[in-house]
C-alpha positions in Angstrom: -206.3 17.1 128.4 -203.6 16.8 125.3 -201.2 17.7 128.2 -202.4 14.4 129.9 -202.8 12.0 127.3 -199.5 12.9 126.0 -197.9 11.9 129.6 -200.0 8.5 129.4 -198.7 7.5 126.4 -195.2 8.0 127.6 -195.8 5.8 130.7 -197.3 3.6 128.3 -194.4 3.7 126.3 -192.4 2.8 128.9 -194.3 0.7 130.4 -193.9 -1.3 126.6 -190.6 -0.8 126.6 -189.9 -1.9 130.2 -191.5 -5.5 129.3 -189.8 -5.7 126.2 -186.7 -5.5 127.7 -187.6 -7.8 130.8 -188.8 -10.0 127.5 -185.5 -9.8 126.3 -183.6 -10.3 129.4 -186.3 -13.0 130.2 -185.3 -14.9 127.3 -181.1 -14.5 127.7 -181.9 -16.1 130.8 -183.4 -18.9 129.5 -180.6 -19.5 126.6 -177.9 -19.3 129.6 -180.1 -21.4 131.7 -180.5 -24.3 128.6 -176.7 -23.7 128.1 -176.2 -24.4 131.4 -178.1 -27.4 131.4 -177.1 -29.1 128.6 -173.6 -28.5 130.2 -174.5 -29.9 133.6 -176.5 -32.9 132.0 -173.1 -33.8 129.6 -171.0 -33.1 132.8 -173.1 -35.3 134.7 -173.1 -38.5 132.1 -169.3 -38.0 132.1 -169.1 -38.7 135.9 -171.6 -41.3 135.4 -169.3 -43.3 132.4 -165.9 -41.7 134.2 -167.7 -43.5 138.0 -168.0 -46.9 135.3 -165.1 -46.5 134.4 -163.7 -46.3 137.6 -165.2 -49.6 138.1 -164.1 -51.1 135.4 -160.2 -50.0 135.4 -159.2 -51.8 138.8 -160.0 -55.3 137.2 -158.1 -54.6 133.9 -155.3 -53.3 136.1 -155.7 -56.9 138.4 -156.0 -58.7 135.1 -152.7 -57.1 133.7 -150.9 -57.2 137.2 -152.0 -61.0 136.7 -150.3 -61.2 133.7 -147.0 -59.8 134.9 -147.1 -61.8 138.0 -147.1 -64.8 136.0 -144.4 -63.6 133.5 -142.6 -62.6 135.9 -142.5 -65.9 138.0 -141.6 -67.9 134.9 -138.7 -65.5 134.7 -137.9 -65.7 138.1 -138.2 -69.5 137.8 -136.2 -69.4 134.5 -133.4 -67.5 136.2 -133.4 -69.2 139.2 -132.2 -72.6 137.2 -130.0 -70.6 134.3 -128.2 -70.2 137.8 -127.8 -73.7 138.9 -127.3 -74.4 135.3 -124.7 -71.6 134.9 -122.6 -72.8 138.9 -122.6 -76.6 137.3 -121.0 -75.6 133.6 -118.5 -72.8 135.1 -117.4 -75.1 138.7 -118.1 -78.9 138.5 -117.8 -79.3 134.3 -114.3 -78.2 135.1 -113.4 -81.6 137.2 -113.3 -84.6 135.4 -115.7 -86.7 137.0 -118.7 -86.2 138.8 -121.5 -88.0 140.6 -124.7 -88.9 138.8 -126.6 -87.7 141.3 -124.5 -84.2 140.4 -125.6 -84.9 136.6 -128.6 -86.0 137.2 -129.9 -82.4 139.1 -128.4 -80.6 136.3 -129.8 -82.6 133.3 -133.6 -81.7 135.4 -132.8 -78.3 135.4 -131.7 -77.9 132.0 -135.5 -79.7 131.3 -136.7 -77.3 133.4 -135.6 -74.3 131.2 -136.4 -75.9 128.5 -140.2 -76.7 129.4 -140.9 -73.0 130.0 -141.2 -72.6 125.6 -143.4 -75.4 125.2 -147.5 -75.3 125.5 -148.8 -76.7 128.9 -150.1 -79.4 126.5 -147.0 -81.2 125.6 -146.5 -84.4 126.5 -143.4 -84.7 128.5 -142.7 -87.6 129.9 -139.6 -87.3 132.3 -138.7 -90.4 134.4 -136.1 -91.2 137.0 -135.6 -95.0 138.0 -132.6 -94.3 140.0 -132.8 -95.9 144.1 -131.9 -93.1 146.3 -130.0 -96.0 148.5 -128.5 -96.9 144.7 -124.0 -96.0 146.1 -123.0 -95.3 142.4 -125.7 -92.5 142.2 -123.2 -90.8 145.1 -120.2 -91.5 143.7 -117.5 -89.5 141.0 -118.1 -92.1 138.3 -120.0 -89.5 135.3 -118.2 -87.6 132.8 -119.5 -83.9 133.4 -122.5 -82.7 130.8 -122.6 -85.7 129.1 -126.2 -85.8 129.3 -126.4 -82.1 127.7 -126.7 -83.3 123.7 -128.9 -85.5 124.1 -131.3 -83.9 126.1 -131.1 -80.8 123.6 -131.5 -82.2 120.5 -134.9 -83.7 121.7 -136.5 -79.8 121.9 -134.6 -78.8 119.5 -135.6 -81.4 116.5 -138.9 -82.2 118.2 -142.5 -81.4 116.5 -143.5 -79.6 119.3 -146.9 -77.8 117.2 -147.7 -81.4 116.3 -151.2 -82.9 118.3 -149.2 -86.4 118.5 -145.4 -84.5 120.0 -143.7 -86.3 122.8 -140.1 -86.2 124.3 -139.4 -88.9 126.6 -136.5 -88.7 128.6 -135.8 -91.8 131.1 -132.9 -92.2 133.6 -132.4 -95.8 135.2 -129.8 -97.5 137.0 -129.8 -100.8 136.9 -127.3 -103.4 137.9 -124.4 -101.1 138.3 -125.6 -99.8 134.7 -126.7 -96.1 133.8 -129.2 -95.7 131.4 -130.1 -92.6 129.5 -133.0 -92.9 127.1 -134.3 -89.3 125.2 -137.0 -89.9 122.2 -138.7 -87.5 120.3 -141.1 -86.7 117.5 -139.1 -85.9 114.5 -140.5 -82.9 113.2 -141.5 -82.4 109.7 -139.6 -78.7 108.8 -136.2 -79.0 107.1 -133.6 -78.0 109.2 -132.3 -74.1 108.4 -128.9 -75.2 108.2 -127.0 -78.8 108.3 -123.4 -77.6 108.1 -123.1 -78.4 111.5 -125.6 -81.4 111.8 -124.4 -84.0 114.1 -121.1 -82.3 115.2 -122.2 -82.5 118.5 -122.9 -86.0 118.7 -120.0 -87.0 116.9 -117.9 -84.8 119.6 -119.6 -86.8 122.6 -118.9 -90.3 120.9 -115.4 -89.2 120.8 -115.4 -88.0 124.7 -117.2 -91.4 126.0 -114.6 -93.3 123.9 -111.7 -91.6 125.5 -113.2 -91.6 128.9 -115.1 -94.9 129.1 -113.4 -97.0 126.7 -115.3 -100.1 126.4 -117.7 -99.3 129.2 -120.1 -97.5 127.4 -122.6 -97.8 124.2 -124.5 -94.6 122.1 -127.0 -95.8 120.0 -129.4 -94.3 117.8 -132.6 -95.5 116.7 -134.5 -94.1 114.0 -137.3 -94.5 111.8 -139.7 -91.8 109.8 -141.9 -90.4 113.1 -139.4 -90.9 116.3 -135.8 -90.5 117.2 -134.7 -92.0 119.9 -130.7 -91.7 121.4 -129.6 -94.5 124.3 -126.8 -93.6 126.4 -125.4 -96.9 128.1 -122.6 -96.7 130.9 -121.6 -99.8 132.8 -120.7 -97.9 136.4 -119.4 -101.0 138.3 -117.2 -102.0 135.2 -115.6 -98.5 134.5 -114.8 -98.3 138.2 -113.3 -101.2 138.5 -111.5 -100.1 135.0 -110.4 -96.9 137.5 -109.1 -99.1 140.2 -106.7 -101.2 138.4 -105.1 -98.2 136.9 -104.3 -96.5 140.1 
């Protein structure tokens, strides 16, 4: 009998010790399996944001690519009249006279460039008053770039981050007479430098005088808002002037 109880308490040892390690193993189990599920569930919200995220990225990328595009074009545009600007000062500034209809193109690109730095709300008011049909708009009759200091001075000494800016900028031809009208709000900062204030006007004076002679007027009005330069050239009287002295 002690022989047999003996033997039943080993196979009740065993027994013991066989559920405590399936206890055991039971519970590794479940760690590794709540491992494992915490990792799938954080897996499985990182493909949820990285899938919103996917979303997401293809509109910032559009809304960038937008961006570019339209940088890109005004740099394309920009270029595209630094060129005709460029072919006018290196080819036709070299003859001595051109037509205003040359001038003319080249003045409106030069506005062109110039436009790009200003804010789309601006107010520039460009007019041309010139008859297609007009013969001295076709003819050799304007000193090259003479419409060039003008034209800069206006965006250069205009208040363009005032509410009230403005540059006007009119050509006409009237009665054989070509008109060139730029006016500007003055702004209120102090210039950087003035050492060379005015040298550029003063240097165009002396070019009409020695090309037009009494044909032409410059004249300057001024008060504490608006500048405003008028560029007066009598076309039928300077090429008559040209006729009598071939």
């Amino acid at each position: 009998m002690e022989v047999i109880l003996v033997i039943i308490i080993v196979i009740l040892l065993l027994i013991i010790g066989f559920l405590a390690y399936l206890l055991i193993q039971y519970n590794k189990q479940r760690v590794l399996f709540e491992q494992e599920k915490h990792l799938f569930d954080s897996k499985l919200r990182y493909l949820k944001l990285e899938s919103l995220e996917s979303k997401l990225d293809p509109h910032l990328f559009k809304n960038i690519l937008n961006s570019i595009q339209s940088h890109a074009y005004q740099t394309y545009y920009a270029l595209d009249k630094m060129a005709g600007v460029l072919d006018y000062i290196l080819y036709d500034s070299q003859r001595k006279l051109v037509s205003l209809e040359e001038e003319h193109k080249f003045a409106m690109r030069l506005i062109d460039i110039n436009k790009i730095k200003l804010n789309p709300l601006f107010r520039l008011d460009i007019r041309s008053n010139i008859p297609e049909e007009e013969l001295l708009y076709h003819e050799d009759l304007v000193a090259p770039l003479i419409c060039v200091e003008l034209i800069e001075n206006a965006f250069k000494h205009a208040d363009i981050a005032s509410a009230d800016a403005f540059i006007s900028i009119l050509f006409k031809i009237k009665k054989g007479t070509f008109d060139l009208v730029v006016t500007n709000k003055k702004s209120n900062k102090k210039p950087l430098s003035k050492e060379r204030g005015g040298y550029g006007l003063k240097a165009l004076s002396q070019r009409l005088k020695l090309i037009y002679g009494p044909c032409y007027k410059l004249e300057k009005l001024e008060d504490d808002q608006v500048y405003s330069m008028h560029l007066k050239i009598n076309l039928n009287e300077f090429k008559s002037k040209m006729h009598t002295l071939r």
